[in-house]
MILODREN-653554 format. One line per field, with one value per residue: x, y, z of N, C-alpha, C, O, CB in turn. Coordinates in pm, 1 decimal. Glycine has a CB too. Layout:
REM residues N
n_x = [X|...] .
n_y = [Y|...] .
n_z = [Z|...] .
ca_x = [X|...] .
ca_y = [Y|...] .
ca_z = [Z|...] .
c_x = [X|...] .
c_y = [Y|...] .
c_z = [Z|...] .
o_x = [X|...] .
o_y = [Y|...] .
o_z = [Z|...] .
cb_x = [X|...] .
cb_y = [Y|...] .
cb_z = [Z|...] .
END
This chain:
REM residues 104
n_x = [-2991.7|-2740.9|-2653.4|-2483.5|-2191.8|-1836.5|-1625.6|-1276.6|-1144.7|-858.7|-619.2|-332.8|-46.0|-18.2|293.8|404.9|555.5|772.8|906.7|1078.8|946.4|955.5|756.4|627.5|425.9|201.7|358.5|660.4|859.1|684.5|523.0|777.4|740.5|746.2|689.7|606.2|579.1|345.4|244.0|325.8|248.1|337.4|157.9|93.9|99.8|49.9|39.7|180.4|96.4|196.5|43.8|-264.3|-405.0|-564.5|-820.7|-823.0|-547.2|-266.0|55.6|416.8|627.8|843.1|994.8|1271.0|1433.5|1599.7|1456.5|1429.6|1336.3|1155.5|770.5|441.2|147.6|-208.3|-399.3|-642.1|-784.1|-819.0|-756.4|-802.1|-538.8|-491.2|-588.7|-302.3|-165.0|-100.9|-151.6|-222.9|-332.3|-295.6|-377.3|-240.7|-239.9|-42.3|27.5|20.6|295.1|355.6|434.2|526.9|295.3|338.2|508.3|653.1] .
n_y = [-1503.3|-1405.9|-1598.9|-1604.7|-1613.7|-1432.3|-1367.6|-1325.0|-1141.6|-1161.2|-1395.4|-1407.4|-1282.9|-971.1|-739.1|-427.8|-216.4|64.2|13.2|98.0|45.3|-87.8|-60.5|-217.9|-109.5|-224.4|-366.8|-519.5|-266.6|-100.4|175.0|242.9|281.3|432.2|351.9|296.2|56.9|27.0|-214.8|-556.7|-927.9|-1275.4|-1284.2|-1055.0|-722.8|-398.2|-70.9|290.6|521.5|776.4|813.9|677.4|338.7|66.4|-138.6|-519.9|-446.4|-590.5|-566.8|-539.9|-542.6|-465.8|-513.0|-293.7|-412.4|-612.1|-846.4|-1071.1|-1092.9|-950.9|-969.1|-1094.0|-933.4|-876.1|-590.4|-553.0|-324.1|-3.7|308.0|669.5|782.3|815.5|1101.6|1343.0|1247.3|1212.6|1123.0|777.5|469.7|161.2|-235.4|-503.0|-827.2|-1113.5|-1281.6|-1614.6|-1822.3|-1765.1|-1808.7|-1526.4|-1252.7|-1013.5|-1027.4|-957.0] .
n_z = [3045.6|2814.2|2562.1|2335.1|2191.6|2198.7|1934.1|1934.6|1683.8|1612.0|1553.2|1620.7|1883.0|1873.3|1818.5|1934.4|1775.0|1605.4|1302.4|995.3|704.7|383.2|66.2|-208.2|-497.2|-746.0|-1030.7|-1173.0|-1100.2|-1053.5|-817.3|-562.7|-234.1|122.1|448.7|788.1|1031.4|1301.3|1449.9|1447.8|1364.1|1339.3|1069.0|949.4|923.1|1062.1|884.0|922.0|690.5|428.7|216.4|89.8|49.2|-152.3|-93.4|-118.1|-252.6|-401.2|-287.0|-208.1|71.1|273.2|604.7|726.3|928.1|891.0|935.7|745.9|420.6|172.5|166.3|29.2|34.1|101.7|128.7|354.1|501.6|530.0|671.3|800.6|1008.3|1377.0|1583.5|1587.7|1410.4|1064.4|755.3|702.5|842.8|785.5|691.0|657.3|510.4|550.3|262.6|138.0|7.8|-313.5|-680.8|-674.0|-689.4|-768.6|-956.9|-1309.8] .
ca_x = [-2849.8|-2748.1|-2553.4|-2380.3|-1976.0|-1783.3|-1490.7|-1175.9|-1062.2|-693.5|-521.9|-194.2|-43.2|83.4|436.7|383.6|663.2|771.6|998.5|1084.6|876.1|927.5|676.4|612.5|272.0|191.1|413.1|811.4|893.3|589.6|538.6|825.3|712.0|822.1|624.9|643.1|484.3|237.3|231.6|295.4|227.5|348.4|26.5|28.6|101.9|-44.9|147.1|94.4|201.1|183.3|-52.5|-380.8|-389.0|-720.8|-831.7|-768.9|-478.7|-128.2|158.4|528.8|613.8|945.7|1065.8|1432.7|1548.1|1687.9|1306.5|1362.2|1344.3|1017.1|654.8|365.6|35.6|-294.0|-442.8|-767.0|-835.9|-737.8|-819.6|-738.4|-480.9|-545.5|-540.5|-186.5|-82.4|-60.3|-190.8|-353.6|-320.0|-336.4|-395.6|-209.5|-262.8|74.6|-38.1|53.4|398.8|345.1|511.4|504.6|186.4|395.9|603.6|595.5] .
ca_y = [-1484.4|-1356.0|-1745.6|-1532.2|-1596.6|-1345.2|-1443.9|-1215.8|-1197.6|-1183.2|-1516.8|-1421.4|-1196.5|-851.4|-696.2|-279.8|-152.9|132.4|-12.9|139.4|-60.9|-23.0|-63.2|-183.3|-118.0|-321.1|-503.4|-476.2|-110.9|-9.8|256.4|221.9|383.0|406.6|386.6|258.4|-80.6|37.9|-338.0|-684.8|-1056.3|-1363.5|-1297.1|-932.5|-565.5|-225.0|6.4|411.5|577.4|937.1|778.4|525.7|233.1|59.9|-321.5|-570.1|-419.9|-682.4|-488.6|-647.8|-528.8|-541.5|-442.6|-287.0|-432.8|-766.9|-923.4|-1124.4|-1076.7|-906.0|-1051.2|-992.3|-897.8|-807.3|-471.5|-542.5|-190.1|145.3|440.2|772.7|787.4|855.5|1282.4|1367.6|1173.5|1256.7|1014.1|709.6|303.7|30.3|-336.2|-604.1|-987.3|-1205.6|-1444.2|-1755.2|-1765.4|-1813.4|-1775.6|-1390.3|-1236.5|-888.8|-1077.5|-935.6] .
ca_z = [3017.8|2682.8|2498.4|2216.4|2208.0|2164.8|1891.9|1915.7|1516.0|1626.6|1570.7|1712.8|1918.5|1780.2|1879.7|1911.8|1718.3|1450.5|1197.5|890.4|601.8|177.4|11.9|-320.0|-540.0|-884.8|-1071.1|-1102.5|-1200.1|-1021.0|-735.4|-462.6|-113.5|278.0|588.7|883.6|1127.1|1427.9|1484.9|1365.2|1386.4|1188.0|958.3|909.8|933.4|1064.0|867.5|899.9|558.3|390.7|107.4|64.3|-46.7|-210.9|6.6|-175.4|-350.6|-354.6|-192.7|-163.9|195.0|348.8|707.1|695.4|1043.2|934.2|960.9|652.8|286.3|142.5|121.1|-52.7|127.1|82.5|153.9|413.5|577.3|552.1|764.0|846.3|1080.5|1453.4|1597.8|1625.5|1308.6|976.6|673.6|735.5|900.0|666.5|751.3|576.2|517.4|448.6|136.1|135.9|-95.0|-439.4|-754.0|-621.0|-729.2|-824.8|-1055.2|-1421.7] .
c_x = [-2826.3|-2596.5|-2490.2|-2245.8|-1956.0|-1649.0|-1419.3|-1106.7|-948.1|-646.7|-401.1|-188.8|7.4|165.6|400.0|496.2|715.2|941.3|981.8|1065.6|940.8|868.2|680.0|490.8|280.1|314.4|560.9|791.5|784.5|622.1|645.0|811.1|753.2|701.1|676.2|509.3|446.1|256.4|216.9|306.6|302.6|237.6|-11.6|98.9|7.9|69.5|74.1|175.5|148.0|90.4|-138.7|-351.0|-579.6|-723.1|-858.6|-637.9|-361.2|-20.7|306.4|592.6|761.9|1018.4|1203.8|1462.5|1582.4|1587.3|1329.4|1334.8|1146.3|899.1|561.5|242.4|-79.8|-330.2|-574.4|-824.9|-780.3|-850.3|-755.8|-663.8|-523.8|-538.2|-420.5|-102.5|-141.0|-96.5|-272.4|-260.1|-381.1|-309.1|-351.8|-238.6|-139.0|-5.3|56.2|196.7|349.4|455.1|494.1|406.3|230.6|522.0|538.4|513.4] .
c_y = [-1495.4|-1500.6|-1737.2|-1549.8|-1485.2|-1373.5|-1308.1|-1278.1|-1183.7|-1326.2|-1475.0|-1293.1|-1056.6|-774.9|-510.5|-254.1|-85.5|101.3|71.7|46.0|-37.4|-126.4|-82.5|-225.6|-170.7|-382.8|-449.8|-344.0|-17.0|97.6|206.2|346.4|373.7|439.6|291.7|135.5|4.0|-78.5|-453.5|-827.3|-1150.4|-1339.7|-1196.1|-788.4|-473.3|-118.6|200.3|468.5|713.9|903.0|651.2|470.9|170.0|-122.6|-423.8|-598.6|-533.6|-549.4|-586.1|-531.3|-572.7|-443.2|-439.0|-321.1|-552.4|-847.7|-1019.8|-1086.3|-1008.6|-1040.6|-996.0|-1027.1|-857.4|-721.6|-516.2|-419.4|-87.1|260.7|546.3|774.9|892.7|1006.8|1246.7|1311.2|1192.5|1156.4|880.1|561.5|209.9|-104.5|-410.6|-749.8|-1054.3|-1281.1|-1507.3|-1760.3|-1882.2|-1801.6|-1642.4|-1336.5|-1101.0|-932.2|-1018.7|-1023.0] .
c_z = [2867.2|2640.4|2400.3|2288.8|2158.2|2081.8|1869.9|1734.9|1536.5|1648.2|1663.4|1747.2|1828.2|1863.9|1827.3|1888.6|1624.1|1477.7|1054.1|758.5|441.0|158.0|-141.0|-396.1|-695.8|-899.4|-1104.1|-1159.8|-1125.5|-855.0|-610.3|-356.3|24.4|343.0|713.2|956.6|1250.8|1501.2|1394.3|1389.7|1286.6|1076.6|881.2|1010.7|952.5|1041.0|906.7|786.7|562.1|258.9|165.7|-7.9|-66.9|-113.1|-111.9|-267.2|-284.0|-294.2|-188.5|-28.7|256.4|498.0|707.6|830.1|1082.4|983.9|853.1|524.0|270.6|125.2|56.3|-13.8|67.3|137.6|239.7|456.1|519.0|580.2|788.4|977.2|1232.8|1477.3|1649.6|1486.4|1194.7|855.7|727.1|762.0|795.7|745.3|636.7|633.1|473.6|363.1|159.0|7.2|-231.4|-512.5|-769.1|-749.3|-798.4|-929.8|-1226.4|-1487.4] .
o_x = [-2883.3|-2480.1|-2432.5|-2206.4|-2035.4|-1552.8|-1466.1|-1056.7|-899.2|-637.7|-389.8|-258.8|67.8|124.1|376.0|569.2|722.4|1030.5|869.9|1159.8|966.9|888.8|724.5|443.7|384.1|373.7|586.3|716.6|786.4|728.8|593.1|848.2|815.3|623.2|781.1|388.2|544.5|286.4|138.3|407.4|328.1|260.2|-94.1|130.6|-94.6|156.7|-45.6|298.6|80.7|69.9|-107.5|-289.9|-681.2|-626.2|-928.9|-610.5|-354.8|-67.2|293.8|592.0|791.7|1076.0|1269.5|1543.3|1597.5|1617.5|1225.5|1270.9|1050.6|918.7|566.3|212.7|-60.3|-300.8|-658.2|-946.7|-678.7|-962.8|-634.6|-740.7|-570.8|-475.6|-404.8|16.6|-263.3|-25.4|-378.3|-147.6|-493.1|-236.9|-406.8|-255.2|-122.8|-104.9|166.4|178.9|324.1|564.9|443.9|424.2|158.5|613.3|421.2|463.2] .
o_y = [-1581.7|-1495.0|-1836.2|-1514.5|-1430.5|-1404.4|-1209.2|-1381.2|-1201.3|-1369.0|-1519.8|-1202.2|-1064.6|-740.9|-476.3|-264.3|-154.2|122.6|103.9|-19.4|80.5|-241.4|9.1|-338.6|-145.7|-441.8|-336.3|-319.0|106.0|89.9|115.3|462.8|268.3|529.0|227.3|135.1|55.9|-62.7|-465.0|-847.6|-1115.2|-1409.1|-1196.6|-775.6|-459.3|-82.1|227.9|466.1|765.0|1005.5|563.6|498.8|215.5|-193.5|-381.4|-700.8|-563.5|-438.7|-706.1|-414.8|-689.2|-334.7|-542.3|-237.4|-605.3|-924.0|-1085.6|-984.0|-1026.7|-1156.9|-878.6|-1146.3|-793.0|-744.8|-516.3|-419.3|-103.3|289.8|530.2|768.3|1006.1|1061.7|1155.4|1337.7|1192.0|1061.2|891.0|542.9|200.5|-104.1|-395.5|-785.0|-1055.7|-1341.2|-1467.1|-1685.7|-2002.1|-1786.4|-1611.9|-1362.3|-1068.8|-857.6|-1029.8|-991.3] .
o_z = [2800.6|2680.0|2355.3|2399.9|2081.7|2152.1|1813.4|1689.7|1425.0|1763.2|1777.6|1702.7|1721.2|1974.7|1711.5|1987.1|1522.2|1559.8|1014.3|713.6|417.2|196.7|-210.2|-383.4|-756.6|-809.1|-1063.7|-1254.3|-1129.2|-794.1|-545.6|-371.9|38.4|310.0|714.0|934.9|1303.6|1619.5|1300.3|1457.3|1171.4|977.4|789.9|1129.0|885.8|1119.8|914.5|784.3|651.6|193.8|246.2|-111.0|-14.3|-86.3|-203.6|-330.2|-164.8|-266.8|-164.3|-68.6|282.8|490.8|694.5|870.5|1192.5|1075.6|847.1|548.9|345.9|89.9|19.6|-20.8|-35.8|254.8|149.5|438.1|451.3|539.5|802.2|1073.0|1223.4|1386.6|1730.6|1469.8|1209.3|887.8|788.8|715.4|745.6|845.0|527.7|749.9|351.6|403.4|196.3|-89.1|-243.2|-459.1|-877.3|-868.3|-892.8|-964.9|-1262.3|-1595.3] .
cb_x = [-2763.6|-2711.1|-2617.7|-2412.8|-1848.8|-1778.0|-1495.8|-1034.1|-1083.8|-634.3|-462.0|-46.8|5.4|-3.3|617.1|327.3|708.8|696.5|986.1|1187.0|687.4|1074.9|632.6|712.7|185.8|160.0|325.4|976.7|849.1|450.7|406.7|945.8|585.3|970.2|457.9|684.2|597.5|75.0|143.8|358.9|88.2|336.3|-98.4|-151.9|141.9|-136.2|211.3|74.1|182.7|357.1|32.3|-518.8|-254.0|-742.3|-1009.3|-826.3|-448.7|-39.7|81.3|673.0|489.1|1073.9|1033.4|1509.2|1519.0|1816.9|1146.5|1278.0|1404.0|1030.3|594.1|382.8|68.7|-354.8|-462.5|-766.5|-804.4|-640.5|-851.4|-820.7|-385.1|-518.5|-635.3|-158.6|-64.0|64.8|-71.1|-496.4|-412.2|-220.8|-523.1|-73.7|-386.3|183.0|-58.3|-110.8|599.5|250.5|510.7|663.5|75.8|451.1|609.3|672.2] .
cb_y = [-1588.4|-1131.7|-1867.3|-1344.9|-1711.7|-1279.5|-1560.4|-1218.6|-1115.4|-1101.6|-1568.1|-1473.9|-1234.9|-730.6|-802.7|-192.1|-195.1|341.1|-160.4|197.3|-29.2|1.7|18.1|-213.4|47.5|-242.1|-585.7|-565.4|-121.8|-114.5|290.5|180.7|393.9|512.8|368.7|393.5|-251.6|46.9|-336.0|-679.4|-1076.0|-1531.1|-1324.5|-963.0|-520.1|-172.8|-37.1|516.4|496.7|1036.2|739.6|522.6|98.8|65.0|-346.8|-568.4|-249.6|-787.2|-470.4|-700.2|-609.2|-580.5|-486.7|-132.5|-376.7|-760.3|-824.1|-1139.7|-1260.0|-814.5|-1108.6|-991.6|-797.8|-846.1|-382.1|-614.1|-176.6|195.3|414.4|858.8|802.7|785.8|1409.0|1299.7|1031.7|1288.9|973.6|713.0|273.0|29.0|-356.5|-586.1|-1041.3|-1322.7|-1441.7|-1855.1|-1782.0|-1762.1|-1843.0|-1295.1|-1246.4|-788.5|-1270.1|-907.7] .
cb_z = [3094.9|2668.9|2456.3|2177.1|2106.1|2267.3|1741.2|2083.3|1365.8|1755.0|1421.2|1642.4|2010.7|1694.2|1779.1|2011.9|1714.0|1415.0|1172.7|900.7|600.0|31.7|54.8|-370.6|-527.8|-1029.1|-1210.8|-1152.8|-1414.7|-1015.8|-701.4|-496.3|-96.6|334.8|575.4|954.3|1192.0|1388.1|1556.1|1271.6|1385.4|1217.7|1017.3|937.8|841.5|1251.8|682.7|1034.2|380.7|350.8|-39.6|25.3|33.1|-463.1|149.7|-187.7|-378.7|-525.1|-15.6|-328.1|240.4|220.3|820.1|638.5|1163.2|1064.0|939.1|693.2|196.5|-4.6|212.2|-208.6|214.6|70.0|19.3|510.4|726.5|397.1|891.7|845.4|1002.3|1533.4|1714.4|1772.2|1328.5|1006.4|619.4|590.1|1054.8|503.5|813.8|543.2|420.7|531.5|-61.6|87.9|-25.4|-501.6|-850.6|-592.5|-624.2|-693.8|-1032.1|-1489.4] .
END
């Protein structure tokens, strides 16, 4: 009998739902963009956009439906979006709140 665990990397659950996201890339002044949530947890986002993003990159991240004021995330994944859809799925990380990491 094979004594390997199997660990699921999902901490928490995730809620399947498209919300309308903005997006913002570097530092103030920098790129403002829209996409949308696939799914999300207290910890994190699966957004699908019309552009890539690079993993590791910061991100400030805010859902428009009265979720809460923006956060600012790290970039873990990104992939081409499944057949039928159009750009590509990105995987965010909430950070921990700082003295916001996209701050000039």
């Amino acid at each position: 009998m094979d004594s390997r665990k199997v660990v699921n990397a999902r901490v928490e659950d995730r809620i399947n739902i498209g919300l309308p996201v903005t997006l913002r890339v570097g530092r103030r002044g920098g790129l403002v963009a829209h996409a949308s949530t696939v799914d999300l947890s207290e910890r994190g986002l699966r957004l699908r956009a019309d552009f890539a993003l690079r993993p590791g990159q910061a991100v400030e991240a805010m859902v428009n439906e009265g979720m809460g004021g923006p956060g600012t995330y790290r970039v873990v994944w990104v992939s081409e979006s499944e057949a039928g859809y159009s750009g590509y799925e990105v995987g965010l990380e909430l950070l921990p709140q700082t003295n916001s990491a996209m701050a000039a």
